[in-house]
Residue, then its C-alpha position, 0 to 999 in steps of 0.5 A: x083018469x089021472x085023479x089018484x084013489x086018495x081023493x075018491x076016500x071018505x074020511x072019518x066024522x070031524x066030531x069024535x067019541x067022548x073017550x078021545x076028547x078025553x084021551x087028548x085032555x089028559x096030558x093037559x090034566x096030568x101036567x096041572x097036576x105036576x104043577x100044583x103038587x110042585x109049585x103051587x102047594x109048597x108056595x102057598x105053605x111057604x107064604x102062609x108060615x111067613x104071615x104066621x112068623x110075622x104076626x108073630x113078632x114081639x119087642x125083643x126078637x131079632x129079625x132080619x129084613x129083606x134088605x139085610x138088616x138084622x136088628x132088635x125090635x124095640x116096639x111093635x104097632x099095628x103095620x110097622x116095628x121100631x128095629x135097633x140096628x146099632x146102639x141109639x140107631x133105631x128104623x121104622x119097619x113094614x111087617x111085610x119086610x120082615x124076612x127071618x125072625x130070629x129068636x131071642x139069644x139067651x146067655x151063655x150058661x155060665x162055667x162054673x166048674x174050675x180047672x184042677 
């Protein structure tokens, strides 16, 4: 008498078709995709030219540290480089704190033209 019609309604099965699951999977699917095309990728690019720059090091390139020191490299080794950071001011350096290498400066093409 006082029980309401909703109560007396079936409702659907609890296990829905394929097409839904997949449905409710694809923002999830979509979002991965954002992520590795916009984060992932380009960080994995980025720290492979990093290895590449810093296998790349020679005496005589200038680098900079992650610290913020610019110096020349006087040696390399196997896991570390000798920096000159001012005259008779050498440090030993980890490869892997090496943040920029810079190349080698060259001279100043000299003037020779002379003022008329």
């Amino acid at each position: 008498m006082f029980i309401s019609s909703a109560y007396a309604q079936t409702t659907a099965p609890a296990g829905g078709d394929m097409s839904t699951v997949l449905i409710g999977l694809l923002p999830y699917l979509l979002i991965f995709v954002v992520f590795y095309f916009l984060l992932i990728r380009p960080q994995q690019q980025a720290r492979k030219r990093h290895l590449e720059m810093v296998a790349n090091v020679k005496k005589g390139d200038v680098v900079v540290t992650t610290g913020g020191l610019i110096g020349k490299v006087k040696s390399v080794a196997d896991d570390e480089l000798r920096v000159e950071l001012a005259p008779n001011v050498d440090v030993r350096v980890v490869r892997g704190t090496i943040a920029e290498v810079r190349s080698k400066t060259d001279p100043a093409p000299a003037n020779d033209s002379k003022p008329s």
